[in-house]
Residue frames as a rotation matrix with the C-alpha (Angstrom) as fourth column:
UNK 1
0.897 0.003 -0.441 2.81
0.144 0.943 0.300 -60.20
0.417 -0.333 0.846 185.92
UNK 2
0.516 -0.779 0.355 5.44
-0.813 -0.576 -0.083 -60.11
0.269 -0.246 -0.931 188.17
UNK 3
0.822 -0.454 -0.344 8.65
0.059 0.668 -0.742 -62.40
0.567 0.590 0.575 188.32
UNK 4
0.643 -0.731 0.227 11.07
-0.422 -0.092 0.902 -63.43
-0.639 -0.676 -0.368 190.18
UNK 5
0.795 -0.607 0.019 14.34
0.348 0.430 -0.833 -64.14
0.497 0.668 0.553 187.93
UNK 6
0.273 -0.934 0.230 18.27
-0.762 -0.064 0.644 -64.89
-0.587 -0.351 -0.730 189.18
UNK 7
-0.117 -0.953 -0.279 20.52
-0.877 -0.032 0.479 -66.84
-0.465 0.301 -0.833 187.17
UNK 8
-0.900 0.055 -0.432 19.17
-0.301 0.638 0.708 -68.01
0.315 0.768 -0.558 184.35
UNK 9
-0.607 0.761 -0.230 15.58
0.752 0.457 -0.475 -68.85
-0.256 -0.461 -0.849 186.63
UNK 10
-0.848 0.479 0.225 12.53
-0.430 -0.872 0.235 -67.16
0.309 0.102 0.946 185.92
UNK 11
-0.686 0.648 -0.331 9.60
0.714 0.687 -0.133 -68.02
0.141 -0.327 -0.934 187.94
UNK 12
-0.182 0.730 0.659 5.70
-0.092 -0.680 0.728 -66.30
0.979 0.072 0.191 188.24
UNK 13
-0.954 -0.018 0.300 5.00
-0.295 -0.139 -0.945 -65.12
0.058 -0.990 0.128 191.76
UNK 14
-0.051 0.995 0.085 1.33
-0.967 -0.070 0.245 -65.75
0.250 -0.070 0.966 190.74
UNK 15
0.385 0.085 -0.919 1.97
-0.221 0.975 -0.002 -69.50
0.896 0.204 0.394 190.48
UNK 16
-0.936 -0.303 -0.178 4.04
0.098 0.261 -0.960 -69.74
0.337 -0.917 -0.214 194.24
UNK 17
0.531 0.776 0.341 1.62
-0.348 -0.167 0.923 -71.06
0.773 -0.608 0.181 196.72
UNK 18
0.992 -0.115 0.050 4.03
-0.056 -0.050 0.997 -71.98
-0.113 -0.992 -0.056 199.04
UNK 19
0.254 -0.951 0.177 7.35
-0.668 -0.304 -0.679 -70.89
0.700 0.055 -0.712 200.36
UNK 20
0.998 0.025 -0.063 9.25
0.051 0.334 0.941 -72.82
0.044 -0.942 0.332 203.11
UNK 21
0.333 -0.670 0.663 12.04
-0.498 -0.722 -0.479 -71.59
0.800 -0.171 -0.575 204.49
UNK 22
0.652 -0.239 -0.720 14.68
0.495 0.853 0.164 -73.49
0.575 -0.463 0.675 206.39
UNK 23
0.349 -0.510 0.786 17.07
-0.713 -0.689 -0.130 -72.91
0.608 -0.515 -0.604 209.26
UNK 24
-0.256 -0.392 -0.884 18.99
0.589 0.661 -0.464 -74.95
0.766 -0.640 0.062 211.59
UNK 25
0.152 0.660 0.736 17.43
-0.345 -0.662 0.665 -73.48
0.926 -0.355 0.127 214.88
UNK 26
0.666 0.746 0.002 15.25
-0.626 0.558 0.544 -75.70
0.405 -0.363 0.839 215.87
UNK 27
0.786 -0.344 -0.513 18.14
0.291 0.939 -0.183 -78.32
0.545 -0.006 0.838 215.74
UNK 28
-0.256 -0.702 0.664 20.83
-0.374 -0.562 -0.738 -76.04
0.891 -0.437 -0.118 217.39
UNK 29
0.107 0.591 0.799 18.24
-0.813 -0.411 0.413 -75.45
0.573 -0.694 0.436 219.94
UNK 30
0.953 0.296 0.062 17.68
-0.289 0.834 0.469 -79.20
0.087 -0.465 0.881 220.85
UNK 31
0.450 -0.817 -0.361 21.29
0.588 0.575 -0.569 -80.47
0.672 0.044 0.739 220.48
UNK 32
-0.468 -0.795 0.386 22.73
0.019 -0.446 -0.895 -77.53
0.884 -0.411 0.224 222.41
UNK 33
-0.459 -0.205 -0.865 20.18
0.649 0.587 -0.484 -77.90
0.607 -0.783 -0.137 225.16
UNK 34
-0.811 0.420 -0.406 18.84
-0.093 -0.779 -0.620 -74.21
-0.577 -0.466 0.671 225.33
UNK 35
-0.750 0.627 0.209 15.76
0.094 -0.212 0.973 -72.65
0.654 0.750 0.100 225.03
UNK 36
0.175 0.668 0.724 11.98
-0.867 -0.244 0.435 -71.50
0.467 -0.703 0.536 226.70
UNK 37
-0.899 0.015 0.438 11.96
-0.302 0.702 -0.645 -73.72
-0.317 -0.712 -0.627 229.78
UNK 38
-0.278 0.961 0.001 9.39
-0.879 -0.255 0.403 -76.10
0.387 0.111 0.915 229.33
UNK 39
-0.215 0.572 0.791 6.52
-0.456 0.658 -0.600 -78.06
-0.864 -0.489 0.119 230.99
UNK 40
-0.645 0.535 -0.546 4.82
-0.344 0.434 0.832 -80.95
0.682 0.725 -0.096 229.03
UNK 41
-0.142 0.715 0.685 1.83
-0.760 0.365 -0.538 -82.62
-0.634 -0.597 0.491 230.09
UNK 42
-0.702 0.189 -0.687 1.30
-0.207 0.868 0.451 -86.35
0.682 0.458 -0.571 229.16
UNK 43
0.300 0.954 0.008 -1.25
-0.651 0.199 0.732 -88.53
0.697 -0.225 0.681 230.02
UNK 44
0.542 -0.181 0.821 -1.48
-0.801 0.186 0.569 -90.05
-0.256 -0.966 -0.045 233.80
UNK 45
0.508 -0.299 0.808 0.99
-0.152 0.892 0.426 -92.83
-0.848 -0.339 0.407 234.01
UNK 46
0.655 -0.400 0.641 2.86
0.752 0.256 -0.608 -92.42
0.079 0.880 0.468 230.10
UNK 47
0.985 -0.154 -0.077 5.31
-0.139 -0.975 0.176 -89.96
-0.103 -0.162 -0.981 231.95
UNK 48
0.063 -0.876 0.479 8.56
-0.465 0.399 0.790 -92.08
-0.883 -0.273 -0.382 231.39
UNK 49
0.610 0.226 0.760 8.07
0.503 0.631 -0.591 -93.25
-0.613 0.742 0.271 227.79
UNK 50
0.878 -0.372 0.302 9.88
-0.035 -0.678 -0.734 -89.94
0.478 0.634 -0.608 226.15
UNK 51
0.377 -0.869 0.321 12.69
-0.887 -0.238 0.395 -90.30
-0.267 -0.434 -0.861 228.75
UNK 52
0.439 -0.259 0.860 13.06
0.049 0.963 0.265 -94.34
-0.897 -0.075 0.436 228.38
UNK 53
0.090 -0.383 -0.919 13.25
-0.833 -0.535 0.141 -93.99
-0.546 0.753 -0.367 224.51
UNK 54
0.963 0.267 -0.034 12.76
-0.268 0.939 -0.214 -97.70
-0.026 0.215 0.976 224.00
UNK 55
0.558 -0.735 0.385 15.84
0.007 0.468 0.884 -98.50
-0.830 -0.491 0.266 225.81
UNK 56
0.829 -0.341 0.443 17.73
0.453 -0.056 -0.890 -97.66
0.328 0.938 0.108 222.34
UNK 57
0.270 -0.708 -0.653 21.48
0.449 -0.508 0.736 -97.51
-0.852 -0.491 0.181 223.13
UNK 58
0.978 0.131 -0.161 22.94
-0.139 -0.163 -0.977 -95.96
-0.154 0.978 -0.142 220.06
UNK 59
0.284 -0.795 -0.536 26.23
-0.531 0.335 -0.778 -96.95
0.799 0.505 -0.327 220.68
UNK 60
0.864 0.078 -0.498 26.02
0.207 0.845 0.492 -100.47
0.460 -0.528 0.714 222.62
UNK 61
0.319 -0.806 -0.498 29.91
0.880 0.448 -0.161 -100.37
0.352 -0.387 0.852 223.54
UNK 62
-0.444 -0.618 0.648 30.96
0.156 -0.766 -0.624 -96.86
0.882 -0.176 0.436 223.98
UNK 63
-0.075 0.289 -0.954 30.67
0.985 -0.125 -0.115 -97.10
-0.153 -0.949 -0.276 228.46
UNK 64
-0.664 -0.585 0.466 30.71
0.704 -0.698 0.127 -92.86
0.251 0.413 0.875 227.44
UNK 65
-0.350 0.818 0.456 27.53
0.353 -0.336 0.873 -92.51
0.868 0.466 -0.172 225.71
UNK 66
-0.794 0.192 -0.576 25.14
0.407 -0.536 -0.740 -90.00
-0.451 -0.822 0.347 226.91
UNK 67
-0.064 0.630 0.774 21.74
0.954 -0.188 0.232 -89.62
0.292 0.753 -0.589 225.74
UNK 68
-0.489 0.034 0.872 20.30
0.284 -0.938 0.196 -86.05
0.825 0.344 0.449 224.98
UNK 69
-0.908 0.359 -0.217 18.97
-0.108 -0.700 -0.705 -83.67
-0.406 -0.617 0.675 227.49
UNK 70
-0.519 0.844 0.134 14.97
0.836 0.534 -0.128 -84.30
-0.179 0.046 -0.983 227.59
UNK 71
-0.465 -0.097 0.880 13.31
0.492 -0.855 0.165 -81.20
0.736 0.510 0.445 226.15
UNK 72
0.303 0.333 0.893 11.53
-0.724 -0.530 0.443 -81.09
0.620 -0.780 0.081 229.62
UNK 73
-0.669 -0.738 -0.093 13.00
-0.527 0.558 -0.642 -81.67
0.525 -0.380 -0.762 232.45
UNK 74
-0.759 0.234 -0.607 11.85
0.470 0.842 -0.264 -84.99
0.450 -0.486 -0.749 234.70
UNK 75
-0.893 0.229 -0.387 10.18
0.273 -0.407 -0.871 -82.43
-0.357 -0.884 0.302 237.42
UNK 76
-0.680 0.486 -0.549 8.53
-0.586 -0.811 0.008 -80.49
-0.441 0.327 0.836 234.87
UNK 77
-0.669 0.336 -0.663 6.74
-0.393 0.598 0.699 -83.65
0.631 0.728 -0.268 232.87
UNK 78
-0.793 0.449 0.412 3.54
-0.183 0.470 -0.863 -84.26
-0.582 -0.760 -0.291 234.62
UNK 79
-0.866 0.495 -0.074 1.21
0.373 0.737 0.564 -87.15
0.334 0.460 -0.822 233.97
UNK 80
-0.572 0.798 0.187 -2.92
-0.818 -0.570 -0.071 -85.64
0.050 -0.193 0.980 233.85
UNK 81
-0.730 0.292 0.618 -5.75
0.193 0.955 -0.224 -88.26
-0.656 -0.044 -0.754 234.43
UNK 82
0.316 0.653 -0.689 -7.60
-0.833 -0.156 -0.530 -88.38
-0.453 0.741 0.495 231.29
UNK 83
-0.738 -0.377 0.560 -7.42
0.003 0.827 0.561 -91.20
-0.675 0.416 -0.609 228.56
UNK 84
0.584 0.545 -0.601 -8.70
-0.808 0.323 -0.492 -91.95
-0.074 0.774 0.629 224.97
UNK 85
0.149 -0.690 0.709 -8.23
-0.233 0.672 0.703 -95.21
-0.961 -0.270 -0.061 224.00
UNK 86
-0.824 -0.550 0.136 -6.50
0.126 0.056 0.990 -96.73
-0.552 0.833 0.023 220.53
UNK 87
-0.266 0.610 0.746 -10.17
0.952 0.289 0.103 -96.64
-0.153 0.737 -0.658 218.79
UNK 88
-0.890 0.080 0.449 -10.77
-0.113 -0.992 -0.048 -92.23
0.442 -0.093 0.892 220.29
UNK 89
0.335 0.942 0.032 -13.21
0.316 -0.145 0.938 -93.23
0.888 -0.303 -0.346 222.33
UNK 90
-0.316 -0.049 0.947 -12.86
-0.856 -0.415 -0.308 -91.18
0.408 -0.908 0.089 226.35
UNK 91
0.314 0.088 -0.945 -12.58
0.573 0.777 0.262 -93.91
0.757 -0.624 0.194 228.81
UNK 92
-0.336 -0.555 -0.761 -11.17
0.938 -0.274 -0.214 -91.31
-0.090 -0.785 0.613 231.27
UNK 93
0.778 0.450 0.439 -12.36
0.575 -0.791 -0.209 -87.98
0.253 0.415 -0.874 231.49
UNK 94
-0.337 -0.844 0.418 -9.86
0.203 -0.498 -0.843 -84.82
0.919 -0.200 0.339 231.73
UNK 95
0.362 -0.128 -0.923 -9.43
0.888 -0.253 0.384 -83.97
-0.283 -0.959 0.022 235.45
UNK 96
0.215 -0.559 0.801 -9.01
0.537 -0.617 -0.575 -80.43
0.815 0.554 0.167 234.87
UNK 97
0.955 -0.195 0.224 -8.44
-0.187 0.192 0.963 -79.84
-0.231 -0.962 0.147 238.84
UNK 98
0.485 -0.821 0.302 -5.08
0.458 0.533 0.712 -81.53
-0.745 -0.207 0.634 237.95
UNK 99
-0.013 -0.476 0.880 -4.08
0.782 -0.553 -0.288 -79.45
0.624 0.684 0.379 234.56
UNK 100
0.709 -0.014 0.705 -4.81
-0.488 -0.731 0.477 -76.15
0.509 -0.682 -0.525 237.27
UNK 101
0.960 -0.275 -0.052 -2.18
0.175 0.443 0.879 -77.95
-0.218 -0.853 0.474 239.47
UNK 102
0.238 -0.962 0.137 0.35
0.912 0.269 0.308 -78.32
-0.333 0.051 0.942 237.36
UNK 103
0.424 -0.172 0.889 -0.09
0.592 -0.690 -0.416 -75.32
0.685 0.703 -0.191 235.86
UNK 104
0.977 -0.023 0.213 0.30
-0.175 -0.660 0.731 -73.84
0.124 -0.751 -0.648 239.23
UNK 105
0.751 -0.656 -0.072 3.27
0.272 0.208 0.940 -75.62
-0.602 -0.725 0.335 239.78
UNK 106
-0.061 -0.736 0.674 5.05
0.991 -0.126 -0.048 -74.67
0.120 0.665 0.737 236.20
UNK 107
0.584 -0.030 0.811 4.63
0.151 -0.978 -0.145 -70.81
0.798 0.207 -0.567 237.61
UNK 108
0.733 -0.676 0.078 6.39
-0.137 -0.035 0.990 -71.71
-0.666 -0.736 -0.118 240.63
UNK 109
0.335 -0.889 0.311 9.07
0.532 0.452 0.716 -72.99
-0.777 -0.074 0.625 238.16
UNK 110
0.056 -0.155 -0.986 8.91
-0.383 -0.916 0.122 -70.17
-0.922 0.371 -0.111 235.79
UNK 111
0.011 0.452 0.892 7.70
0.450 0.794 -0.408 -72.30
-0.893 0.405 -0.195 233.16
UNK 112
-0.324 0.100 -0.941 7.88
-0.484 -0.872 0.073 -70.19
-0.813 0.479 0.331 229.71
UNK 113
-0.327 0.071 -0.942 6.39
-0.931 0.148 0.335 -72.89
0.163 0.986 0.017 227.23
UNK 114
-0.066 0.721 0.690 3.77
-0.785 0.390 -0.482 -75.30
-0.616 -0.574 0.539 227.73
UNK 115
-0.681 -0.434 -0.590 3.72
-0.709 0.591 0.385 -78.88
0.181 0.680 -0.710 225.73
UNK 116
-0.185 0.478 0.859 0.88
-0.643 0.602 -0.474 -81.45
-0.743 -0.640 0.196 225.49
UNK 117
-0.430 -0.335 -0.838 1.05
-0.818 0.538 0.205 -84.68
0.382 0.774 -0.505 224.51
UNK 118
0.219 0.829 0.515 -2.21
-0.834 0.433 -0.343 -86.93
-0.507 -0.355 0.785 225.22
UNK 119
-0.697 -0.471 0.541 -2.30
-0.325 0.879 0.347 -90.48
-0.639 0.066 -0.766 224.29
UNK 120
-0.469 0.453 0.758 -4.14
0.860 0.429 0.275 -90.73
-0.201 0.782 -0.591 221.10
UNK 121
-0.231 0.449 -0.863 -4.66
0.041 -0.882 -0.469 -87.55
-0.972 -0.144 0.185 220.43
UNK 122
-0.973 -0.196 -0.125 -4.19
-0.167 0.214 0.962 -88.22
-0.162 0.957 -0.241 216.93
UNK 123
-0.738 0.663 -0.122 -7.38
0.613 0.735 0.288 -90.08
0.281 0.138 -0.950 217.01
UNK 124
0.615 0.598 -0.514 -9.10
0.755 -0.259 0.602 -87.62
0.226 -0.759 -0.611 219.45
UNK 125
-0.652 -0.749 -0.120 -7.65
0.587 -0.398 -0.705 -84.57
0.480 -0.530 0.699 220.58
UNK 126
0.550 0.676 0.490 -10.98
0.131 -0.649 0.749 -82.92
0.825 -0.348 -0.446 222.59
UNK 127
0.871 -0.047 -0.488 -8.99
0.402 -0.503 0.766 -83.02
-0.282 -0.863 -0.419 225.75
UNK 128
-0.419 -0.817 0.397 -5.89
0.908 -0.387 0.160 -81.68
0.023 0.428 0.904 224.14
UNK 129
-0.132 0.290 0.948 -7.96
0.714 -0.635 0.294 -78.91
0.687 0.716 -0.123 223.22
UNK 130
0.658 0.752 0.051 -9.23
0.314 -0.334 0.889 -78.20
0.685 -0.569 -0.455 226.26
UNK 131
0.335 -0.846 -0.414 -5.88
0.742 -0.033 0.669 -78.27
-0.580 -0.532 0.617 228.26
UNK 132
-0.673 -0.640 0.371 -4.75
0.726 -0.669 0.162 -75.55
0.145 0.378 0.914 225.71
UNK 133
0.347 0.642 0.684 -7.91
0.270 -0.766 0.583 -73.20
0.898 -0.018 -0.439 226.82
UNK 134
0.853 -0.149 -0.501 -6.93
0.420 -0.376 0.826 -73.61
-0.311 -0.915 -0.258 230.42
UNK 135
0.089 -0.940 -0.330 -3.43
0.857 -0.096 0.506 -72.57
-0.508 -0.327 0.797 229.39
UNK 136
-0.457 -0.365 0.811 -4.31
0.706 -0.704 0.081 -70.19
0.541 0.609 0.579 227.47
UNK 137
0.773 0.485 0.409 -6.77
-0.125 -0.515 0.848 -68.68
0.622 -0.707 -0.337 230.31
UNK 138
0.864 -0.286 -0.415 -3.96
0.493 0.309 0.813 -69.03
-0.105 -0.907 0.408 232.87
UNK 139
0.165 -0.977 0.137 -1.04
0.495 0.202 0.845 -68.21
-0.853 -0.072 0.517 230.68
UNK 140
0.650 0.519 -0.555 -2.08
0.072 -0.769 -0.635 -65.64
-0.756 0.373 -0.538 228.55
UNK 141
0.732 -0.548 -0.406 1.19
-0.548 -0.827 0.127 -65.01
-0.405 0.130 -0.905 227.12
UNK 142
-0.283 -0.473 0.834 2.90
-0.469 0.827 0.310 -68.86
-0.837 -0.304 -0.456 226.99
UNK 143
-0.426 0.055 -0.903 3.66
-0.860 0.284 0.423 -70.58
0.280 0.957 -0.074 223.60
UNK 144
0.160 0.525 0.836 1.66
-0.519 0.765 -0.381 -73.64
-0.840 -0.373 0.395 224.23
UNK 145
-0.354 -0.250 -0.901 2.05
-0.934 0.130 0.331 -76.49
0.034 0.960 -0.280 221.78
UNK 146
0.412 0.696 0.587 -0.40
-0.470 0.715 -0.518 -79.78
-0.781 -0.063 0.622 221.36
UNK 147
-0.305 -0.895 0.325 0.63
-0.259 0.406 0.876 -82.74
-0.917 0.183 -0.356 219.56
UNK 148
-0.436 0.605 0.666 -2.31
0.409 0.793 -0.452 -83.18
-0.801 0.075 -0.594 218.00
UNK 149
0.717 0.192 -0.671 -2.00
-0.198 -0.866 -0.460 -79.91
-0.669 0.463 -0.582 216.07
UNK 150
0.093 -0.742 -0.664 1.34
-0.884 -0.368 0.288 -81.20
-0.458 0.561 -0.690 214.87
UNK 151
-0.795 -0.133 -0.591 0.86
-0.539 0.602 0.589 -84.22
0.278 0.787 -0.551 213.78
UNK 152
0.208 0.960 0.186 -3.03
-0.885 0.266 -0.383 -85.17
-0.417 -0.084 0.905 213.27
């Protein structure tokens, strides 16, 4: 049996089923502003919700304030026609004609990291899915990330 012991701990490696390991990256990443350029795709017409933020000032008086840098920029955030609605039923099919578009256009902008975020995906995420084949058939190489993977 092997063991992991340090001061005064003694724990069975057989018994660890998970590890999780922390870091301040992620948060670096977002607060300082760098990182993989990236595209997001949202559904048609819900392209201005992530920038609005529900009009939340976080400090009302301070004429200063400056919200955060948008992890994609305005240009890059394009709206696909597709819809599920609040129950996961398709009322909209994916236009994939339009995911090829933008995709074209995030290689004109050297695009290195792809983001999709469907309206109800939670509920539904078939066209989620599908938008991450075309990117992965297009973009071979391009972290791609679906919301619906991260939080079903």
């Amino acid at each position: 049996m092997r063991r992991l012991t340090r001061g005064g701990l003694s724990i069975d490696l057989a018994a660890v089923t998970q590890l999780i390991h922390s870091t301040t990256v992620a948060s670096n990443t977002i607060l300082q502003g760098v990182g993989a350029r990236t595209g997001l795709l949202v559904t048609e017409d819900f392209r201005d919700p992530l920038d609005i933020r529900h009009h939340k000032r976080y400090a009302l008086f301070d004429a200063a304030y400056r919200k955060l840098r948008p992890l994609a920029e305005r240009n890059l955030t394009i709206g696909i026609p597709e819809r599920i609605d609040s129950q996961g039923e398709i009322i909209k099919p994916l236009d994939e004609d339009a995911v090829r578009k933008a995709l074209r256009g995030f290689a004109e902008e050297k695009v290195e990291a792809i983001a999709i975020c469907f309206l109800f995906s939670f509920l539904n995420d078939e066209h989620e899915r599908r938008v991450e084949a075309i990117v992965r058939e297009i973009f071979p190489g391009h972290f791609v990330s679906r919301l619906s993977a991260i939080y079903p």
